[in-house]
GURO-260579 format. One record per residue: residue number from 1; residue in three letters; y, z, x of N, C-alpha, C in turn. Coordinates in nm, 2 decimals, m for minus. Example, Ala and Ser with C-alpha at 12.3 -4.5 7.8 and 13.67 -1.06 7.14 Angstrom:
2
{k:1	r:ALA	nY:m0.57	nZ:0.78	nX:1.32	caY:m0.45	caZ:0.78	caX:1.23	cY:m0.33	cZ:0.78	cX:1.32}
{k:2	r:SER	nY:m0.22	nZ:0.71	nX:1.28	caY:m0.11	caZ:0.71	caX:1.37	cY:0.00	cZ:0.79	cX:1.29}
END
This chain:
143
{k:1	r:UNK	nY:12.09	nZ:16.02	nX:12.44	caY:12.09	caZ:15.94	caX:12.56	cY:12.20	cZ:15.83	cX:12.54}
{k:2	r:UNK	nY:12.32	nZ:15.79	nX:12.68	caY:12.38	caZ:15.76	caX:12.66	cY:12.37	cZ:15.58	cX:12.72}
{k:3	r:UNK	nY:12.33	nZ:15.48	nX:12.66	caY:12.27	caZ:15.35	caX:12.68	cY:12.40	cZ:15.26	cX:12.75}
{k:4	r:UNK	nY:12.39	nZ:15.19	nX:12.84	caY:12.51	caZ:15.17	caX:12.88	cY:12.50	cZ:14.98	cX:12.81}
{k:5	r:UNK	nY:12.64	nZ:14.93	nX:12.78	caY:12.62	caZ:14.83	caX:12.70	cY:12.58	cZ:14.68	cX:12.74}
{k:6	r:UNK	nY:12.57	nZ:14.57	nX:12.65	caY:12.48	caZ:14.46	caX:12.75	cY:12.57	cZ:14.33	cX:12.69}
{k:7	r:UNK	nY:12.55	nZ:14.26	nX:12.76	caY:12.61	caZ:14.17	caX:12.75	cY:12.54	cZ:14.01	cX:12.72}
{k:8	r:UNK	nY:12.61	nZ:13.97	nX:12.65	caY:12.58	caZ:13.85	caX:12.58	cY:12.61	cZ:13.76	cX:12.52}
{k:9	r:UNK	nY:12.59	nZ:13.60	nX:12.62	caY:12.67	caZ:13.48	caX:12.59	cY:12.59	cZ:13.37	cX:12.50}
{k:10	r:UNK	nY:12.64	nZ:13.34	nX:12.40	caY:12.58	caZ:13.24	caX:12.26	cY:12.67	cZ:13.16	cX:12.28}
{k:11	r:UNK	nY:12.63	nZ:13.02	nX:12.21	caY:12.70	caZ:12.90	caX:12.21	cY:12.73	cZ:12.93	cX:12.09}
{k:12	r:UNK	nY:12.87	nZ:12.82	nX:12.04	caY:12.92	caZ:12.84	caX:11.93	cY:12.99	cZ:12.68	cX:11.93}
{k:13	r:UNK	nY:12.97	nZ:12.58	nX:11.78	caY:13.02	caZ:12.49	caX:11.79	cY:13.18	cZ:12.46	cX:11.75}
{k:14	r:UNK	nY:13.22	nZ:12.57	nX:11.72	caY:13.38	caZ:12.56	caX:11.67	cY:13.46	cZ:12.75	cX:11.73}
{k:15	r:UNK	nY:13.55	nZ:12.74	nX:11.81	caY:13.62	caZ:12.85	caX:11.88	cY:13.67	cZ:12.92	cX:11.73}
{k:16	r:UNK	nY:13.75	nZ:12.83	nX:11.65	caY:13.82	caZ:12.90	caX:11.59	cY:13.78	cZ:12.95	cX:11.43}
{k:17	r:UNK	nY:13.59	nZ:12.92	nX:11.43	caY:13.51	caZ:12.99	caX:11.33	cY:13.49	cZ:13.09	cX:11.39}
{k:18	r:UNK	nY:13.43	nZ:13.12	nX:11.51	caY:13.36	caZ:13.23	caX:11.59	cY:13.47	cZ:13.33	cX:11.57}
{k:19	r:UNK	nY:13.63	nZ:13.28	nX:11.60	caY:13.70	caZ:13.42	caX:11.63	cY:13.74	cZ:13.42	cX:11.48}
{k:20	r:UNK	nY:13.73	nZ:13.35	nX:11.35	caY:13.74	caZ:13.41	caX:11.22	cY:13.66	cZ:13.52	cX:11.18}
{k:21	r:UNK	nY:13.51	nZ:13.50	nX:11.23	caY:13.38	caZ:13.57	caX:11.20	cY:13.34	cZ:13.67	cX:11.23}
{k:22	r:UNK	nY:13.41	nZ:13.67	nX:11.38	caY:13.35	caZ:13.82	caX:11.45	cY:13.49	cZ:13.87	cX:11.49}
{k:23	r:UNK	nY:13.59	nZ:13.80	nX:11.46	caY:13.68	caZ:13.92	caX:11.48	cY:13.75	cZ:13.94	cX:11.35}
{k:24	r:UNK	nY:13.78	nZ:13.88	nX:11.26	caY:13.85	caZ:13.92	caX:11.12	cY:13.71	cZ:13.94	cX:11.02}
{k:25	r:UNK	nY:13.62	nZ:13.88	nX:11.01	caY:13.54	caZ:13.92	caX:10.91	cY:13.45	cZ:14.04	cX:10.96}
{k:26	r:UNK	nY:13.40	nZ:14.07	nX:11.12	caY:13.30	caZ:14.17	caX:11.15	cY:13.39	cZ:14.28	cX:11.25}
{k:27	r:UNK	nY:13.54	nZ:14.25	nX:11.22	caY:13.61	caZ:14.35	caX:11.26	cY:13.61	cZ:14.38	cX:11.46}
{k:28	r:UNK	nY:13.54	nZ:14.24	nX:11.53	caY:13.54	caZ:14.34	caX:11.64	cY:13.68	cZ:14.28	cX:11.74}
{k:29	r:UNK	nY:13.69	nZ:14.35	nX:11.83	caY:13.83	caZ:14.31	caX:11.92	cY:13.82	cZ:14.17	cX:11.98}
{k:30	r:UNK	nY:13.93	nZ:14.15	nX:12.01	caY:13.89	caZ:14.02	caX:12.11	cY:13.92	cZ:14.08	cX:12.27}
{k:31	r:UNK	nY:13.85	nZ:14.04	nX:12.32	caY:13.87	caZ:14.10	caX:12.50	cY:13.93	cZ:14.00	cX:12.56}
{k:32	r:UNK	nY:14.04	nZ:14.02	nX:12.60	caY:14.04	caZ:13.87	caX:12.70	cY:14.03	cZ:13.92	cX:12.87}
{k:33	r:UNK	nY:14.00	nZ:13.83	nX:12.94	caY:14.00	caZ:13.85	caX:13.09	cY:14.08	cZ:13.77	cX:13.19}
{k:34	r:UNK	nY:14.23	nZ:13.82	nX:13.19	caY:14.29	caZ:13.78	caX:13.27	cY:14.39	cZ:13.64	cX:13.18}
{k:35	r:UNK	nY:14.40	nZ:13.48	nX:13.21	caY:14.48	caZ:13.40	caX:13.15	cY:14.38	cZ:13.38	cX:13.02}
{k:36	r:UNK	nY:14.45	nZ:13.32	nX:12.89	caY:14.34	caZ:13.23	caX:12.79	cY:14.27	cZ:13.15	cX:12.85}
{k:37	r:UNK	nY:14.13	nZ:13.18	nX:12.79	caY:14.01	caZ:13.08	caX:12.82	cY:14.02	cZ:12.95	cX:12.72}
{k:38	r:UNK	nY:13.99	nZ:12.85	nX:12.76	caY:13.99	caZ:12.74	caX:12.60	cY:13.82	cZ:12.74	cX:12.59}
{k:39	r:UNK	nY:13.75	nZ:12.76	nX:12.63	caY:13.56	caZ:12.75	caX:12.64	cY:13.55	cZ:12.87	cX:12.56}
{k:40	r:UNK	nY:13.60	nZ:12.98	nX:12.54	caY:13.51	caZ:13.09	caX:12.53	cY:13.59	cZ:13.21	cX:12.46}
{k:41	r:UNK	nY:13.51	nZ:13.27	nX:12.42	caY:13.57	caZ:13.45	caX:12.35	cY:13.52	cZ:13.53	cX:12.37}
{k:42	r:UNK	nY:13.51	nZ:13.65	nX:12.46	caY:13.53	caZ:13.77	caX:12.50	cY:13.52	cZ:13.86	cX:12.34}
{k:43	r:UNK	nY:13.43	nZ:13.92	nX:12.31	caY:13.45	caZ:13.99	caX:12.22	cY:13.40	cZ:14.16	cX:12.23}
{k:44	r:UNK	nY:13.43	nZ:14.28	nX:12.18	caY:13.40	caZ:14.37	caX:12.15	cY:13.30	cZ:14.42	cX:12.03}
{k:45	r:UNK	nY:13.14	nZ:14.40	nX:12.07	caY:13.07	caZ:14.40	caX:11.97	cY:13.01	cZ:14.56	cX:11.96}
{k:46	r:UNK	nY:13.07	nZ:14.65	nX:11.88	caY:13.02	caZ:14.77	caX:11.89	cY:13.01	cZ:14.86	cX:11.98}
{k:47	r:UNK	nY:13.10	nZ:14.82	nX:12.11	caY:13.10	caZ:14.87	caX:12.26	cY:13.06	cZ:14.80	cX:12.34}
{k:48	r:UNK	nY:13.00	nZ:14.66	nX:12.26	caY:12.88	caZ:14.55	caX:12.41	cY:13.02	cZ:14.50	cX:12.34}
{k:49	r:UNK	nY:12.98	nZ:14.39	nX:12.50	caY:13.05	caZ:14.26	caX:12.52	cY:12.95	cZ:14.13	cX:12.51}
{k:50	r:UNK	nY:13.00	nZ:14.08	nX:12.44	caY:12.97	caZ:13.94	caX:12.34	cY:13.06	cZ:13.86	cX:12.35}
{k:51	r:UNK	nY:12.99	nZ:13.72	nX:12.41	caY:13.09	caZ:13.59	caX:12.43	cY:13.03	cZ:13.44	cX:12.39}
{k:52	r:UNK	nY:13.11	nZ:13.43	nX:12.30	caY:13.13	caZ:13.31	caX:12.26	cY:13.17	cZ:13.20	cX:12.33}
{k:53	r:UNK	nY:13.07	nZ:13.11	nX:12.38	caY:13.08	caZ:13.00	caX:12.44	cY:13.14	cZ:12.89	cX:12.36}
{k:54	r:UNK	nY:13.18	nZ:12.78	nX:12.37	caY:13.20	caZ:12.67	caX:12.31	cY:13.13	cZ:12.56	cX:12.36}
{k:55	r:UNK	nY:12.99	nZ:12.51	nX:12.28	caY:12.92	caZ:12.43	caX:12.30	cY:12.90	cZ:12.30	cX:12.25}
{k:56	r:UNK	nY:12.93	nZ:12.18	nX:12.31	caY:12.98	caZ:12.06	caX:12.25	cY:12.78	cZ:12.04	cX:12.22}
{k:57	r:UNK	nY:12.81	nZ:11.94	nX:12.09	caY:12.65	caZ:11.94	caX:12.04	cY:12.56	cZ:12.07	cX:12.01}
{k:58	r:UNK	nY:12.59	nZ:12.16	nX:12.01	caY:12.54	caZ:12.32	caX:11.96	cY:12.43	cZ:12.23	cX:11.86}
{k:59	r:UNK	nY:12.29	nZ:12.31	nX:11.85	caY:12.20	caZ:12.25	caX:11.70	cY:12.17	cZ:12.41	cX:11.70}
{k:60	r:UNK	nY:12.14	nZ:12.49	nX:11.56	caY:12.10	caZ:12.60	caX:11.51	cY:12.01	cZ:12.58	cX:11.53}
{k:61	r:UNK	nY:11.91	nZ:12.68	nX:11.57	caY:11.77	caZ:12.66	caX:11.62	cY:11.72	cZ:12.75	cX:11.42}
{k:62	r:UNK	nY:11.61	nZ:12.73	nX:11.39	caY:11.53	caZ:12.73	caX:11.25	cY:11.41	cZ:12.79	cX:11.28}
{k:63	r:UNK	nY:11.40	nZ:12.88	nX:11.32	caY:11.27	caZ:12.98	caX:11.31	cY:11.28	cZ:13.10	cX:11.30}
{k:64	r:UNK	nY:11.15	nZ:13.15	nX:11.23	caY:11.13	caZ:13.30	caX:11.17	cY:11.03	cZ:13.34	cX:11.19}
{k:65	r:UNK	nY:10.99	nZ:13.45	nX:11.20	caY:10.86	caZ:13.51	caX:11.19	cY:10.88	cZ:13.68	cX:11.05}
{k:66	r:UNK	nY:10.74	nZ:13.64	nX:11.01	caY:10.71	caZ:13.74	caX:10.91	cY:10.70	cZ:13.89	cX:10.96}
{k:67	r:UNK	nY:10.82	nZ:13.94	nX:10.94	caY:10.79	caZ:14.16	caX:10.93	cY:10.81	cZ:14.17	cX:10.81}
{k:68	r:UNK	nY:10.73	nZ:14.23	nX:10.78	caY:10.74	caZ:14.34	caX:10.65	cY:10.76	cZ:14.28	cX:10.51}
{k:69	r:UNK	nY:10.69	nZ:14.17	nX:10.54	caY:10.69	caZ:14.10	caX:10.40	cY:10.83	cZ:14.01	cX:10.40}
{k:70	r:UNK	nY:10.93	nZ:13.97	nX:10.51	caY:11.07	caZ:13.89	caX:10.52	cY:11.06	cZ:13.80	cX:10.62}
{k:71	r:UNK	nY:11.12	nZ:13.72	nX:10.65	caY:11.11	caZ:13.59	caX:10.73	cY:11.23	cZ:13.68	cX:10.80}
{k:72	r:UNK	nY:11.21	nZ:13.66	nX:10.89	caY:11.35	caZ:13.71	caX:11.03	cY:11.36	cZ:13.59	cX:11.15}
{k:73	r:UNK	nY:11.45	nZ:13.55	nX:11.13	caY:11.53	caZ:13.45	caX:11.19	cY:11.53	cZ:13.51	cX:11.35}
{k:74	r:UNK	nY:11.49	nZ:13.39	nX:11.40	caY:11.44	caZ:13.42	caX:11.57	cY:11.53	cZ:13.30	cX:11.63}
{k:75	r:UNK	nY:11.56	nZ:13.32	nX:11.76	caY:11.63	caZ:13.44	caX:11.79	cY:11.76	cZ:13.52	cX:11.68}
{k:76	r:UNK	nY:11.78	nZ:13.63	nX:11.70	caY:11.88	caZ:13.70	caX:11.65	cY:11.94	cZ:13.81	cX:11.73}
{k:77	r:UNK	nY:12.03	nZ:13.85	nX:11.73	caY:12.14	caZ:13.97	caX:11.80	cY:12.17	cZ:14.08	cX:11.68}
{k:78	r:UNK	nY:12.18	nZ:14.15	nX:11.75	caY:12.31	caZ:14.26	caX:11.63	cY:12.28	cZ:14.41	cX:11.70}
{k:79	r:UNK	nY:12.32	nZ:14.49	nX:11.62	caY:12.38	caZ:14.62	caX:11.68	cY:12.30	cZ:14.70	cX:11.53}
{k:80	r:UNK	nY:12.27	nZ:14.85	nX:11.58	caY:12.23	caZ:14.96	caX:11.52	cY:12.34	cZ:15.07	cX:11.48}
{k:81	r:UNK	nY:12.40	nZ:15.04	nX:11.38	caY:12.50	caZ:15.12	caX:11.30	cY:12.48	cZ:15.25	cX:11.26}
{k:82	r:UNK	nY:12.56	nZ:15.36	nX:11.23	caY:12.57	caZ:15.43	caX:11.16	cY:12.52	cZ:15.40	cX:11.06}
{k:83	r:UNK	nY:12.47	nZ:15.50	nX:10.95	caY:12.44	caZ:15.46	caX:10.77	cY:12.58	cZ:15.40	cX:10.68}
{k:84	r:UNK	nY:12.69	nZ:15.49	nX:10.75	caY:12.77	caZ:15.46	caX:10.67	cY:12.88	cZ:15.34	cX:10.68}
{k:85	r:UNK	nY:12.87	nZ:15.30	nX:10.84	caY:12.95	caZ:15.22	caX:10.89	cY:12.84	cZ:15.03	cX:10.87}
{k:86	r:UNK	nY:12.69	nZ:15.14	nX:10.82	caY:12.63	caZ:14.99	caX:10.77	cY:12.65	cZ:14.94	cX:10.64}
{k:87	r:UNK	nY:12.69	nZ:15.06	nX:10.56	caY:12.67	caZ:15.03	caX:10.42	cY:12.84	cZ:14.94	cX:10.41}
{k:88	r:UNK	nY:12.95	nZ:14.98	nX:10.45	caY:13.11	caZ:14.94	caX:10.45	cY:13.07	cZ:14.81	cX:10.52}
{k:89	r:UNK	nY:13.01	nZ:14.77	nX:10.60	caY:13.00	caZ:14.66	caX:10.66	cY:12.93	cZ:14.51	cX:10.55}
{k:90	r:UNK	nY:12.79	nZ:14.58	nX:10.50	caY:12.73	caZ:14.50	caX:10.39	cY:12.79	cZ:14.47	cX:10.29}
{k:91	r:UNK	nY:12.87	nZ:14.54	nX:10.23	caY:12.98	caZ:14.54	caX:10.13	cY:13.08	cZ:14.46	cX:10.14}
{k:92	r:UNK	nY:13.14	nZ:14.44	nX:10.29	caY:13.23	caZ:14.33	caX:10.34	cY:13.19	cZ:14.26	cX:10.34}
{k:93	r:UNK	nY:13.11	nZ:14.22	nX:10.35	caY:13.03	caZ:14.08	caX:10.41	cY:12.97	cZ:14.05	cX:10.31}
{k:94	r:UNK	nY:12.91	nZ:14.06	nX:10.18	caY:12.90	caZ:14.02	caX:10.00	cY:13.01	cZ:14.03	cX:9.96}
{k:95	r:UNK	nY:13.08	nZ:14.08	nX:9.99	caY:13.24	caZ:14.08	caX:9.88	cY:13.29	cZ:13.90	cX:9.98}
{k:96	r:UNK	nY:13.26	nZ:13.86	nX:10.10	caY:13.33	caZ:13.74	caX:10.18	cY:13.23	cZ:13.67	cX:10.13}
{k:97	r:UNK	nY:13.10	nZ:13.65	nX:10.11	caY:13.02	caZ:13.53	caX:10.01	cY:12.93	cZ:13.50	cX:10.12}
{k:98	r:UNK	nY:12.93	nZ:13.61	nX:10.24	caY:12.83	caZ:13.57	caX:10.35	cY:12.67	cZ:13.51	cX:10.31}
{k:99	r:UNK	nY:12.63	nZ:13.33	nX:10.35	caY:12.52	caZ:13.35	caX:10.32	cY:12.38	cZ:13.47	cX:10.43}
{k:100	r:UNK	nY:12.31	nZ:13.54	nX:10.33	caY:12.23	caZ:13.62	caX:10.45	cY:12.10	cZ:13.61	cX:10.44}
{k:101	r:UNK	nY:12.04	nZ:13.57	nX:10.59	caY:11.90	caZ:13.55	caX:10.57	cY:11.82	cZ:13.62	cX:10.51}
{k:102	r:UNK	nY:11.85	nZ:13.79	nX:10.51	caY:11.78	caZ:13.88	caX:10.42	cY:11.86	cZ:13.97	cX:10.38}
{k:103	r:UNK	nY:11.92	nZ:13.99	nX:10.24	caY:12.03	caZ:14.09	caX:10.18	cY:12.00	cZ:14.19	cX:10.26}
{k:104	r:UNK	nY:12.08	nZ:14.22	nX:10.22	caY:12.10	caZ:14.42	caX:10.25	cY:11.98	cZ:14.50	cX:10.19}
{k:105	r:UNK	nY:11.90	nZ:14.58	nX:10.27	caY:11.80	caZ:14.59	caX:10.21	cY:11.73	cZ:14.75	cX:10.31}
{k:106	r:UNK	nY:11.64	nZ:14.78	nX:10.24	caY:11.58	caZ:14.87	caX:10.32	cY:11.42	cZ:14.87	cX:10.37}
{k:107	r:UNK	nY:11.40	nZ:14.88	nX:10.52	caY:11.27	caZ:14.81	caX:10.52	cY:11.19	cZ:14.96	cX:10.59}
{k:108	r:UNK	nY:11.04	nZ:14.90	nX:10.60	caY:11.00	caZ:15.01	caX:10.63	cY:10.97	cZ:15.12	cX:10.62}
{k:109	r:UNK	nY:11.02	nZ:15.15	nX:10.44	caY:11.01	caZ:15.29	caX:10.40	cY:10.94	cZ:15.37	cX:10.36}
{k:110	r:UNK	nY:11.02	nZ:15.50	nX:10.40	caY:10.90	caZ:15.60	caX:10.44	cY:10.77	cZ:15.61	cX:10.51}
{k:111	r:UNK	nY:10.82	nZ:15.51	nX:10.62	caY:10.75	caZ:15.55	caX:10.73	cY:10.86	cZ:15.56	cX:10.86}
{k:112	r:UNK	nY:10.86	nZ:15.62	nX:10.96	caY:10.90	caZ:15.67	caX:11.07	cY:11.01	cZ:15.59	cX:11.11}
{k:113	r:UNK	nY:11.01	nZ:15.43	nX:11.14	caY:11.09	caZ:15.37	caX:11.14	cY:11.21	cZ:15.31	cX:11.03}
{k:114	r:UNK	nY:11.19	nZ:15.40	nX:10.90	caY:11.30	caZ:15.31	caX:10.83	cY:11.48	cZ:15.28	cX:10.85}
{k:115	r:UNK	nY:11.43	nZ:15.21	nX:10.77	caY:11.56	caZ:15.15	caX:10.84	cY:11.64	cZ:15.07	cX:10.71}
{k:116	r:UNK	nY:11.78	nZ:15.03	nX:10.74	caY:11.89	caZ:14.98	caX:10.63	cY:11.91	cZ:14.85	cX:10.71}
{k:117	r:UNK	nY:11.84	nZ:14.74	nX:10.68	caY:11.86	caZ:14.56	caX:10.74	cY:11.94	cZ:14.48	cX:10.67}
{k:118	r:UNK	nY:11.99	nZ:14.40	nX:10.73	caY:12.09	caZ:14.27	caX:10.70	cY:12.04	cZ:14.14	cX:10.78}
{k:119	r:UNK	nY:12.04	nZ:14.04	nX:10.77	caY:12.06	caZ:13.92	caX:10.88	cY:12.11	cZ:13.80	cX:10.75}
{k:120	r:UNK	nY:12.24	nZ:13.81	nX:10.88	caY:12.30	caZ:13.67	caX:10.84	cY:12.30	cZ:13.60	cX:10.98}
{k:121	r:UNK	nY:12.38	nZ:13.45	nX:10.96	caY:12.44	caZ:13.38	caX:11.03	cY:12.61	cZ:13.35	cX:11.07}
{k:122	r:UNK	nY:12.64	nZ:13.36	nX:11.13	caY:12.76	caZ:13.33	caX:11.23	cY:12.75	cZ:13.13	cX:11.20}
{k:123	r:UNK	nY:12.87	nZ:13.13	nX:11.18	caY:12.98	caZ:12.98	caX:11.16	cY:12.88	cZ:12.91	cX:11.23}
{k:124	r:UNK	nY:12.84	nZ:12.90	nX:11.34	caY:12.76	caZ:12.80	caX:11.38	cY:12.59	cZ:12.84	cX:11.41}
{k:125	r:UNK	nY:12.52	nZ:12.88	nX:11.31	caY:12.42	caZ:12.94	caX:11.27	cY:12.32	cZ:13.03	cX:11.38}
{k:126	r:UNK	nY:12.38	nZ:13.10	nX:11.46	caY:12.35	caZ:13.19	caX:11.50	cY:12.34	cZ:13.33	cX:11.45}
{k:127	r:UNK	nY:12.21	nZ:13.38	nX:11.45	caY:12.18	caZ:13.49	caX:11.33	cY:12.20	cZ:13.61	cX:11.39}
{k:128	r:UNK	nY:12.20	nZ:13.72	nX:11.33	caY:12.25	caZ:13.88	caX:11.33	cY:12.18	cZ:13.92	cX:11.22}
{k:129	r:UNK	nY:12.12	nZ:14.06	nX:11.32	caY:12.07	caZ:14.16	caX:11.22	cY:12.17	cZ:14.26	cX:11.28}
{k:130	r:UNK	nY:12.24	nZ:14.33	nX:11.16	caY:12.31	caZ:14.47	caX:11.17	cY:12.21	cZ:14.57	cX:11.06}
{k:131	r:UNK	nY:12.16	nZ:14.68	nX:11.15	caY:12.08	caZ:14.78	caX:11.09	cY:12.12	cZ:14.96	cX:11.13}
{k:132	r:UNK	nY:12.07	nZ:15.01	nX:11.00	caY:12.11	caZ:15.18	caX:11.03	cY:11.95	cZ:15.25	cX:10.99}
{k:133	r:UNK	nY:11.93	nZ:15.30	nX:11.10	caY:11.85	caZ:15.39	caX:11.07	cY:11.87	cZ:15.52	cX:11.02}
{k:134	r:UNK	nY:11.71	nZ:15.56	nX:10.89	caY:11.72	caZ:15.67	caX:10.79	cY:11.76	cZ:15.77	cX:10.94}
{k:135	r:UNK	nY:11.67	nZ:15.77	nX:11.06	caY:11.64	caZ:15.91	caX:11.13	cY:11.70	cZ:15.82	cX:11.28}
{k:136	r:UNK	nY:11.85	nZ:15.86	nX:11.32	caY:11.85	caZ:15.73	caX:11.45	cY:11.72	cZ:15.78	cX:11.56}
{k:137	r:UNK	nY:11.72	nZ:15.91	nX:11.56	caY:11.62	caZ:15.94	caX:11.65	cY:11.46	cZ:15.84	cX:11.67}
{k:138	r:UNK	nY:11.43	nZ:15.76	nX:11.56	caY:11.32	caZ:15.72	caX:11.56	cY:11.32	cZ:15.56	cX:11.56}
{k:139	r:UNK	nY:11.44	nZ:15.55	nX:11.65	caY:11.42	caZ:15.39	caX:11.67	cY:11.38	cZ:15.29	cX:11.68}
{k:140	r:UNK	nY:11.30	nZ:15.39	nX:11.79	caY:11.20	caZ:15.29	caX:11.88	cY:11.04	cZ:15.34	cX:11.82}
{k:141	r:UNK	nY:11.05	nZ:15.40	nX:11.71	caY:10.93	caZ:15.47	caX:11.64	cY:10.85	cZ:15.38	cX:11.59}
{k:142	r:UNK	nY:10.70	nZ:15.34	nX:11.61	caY:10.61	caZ:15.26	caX:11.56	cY:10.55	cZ:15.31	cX:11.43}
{k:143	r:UNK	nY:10.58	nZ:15.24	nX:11.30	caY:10.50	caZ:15.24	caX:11.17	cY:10.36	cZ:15.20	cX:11.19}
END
């Protein structure tokens, strides 16, 4: 099934952490639309489009809720990787000193949904889970 991509605008307190973070450290394009924006960044997140606002006074919002025995950082974004394009990814991102809400890790295992989890934070603490599932078929699969 071929999902068509979604789009999504986050504040960000500094332009020129955001496009360090997600375009040189998480590898994704920058999209621009038409002249330079000074507010914002257009980005290519995995095939979605993701934009970085520039929000004067931005505050990280600090909450979690408990899965699977881990605190996961609410709200959070991210993208469903390949196994192998997750593991090259985790690796970059410990070799750069990323702090991450929950290492690289595997949750859920062996049951239906497992899965390969990460969550960190973006420059101005906006969280991301990047995950690969054992079986992608079972996504949306209830443990």
């Amino acid at each position: 099934m071929t999902m068509p991509p979604f789009h999504l605008a986050f504040p960000v307190h500094d332009l020129d952490a955001a496009r360090a973070f997600y375009g040189e450290l998480l590898g994704c394009r920058r999209r621009t639309r038409g002249a330079a924006v000074a507010h914002w960044i257009d980005f290519d997140f995995y095939g979605h489009q993701i934009v970085a606002h520039l929000a004067d006074g931005m505050q990280p919002r600090k909450h979690s809720n408990e899965v699977d025995g881990h605190d996961v950082p609410v709200p959070h974004f991210g993208a469903v990787l390949p196994m192998n394009e997750w593991r090259s990814l985790a690796d970059r991102l410990t070799a750069a000193g990323t702090r991450f809400a929950m290492e690289p890790t595997i949750r859920f295992e062996n049951q239906p949904g497992e899965q390969a989890t990460m969550f960190f934070f973006d420059p101005s603490g906006n969280a991301l889970e990047i995950k690969a599932m054992r079986d992608p078929a079972k996504l949306f699969a209830k443990n």
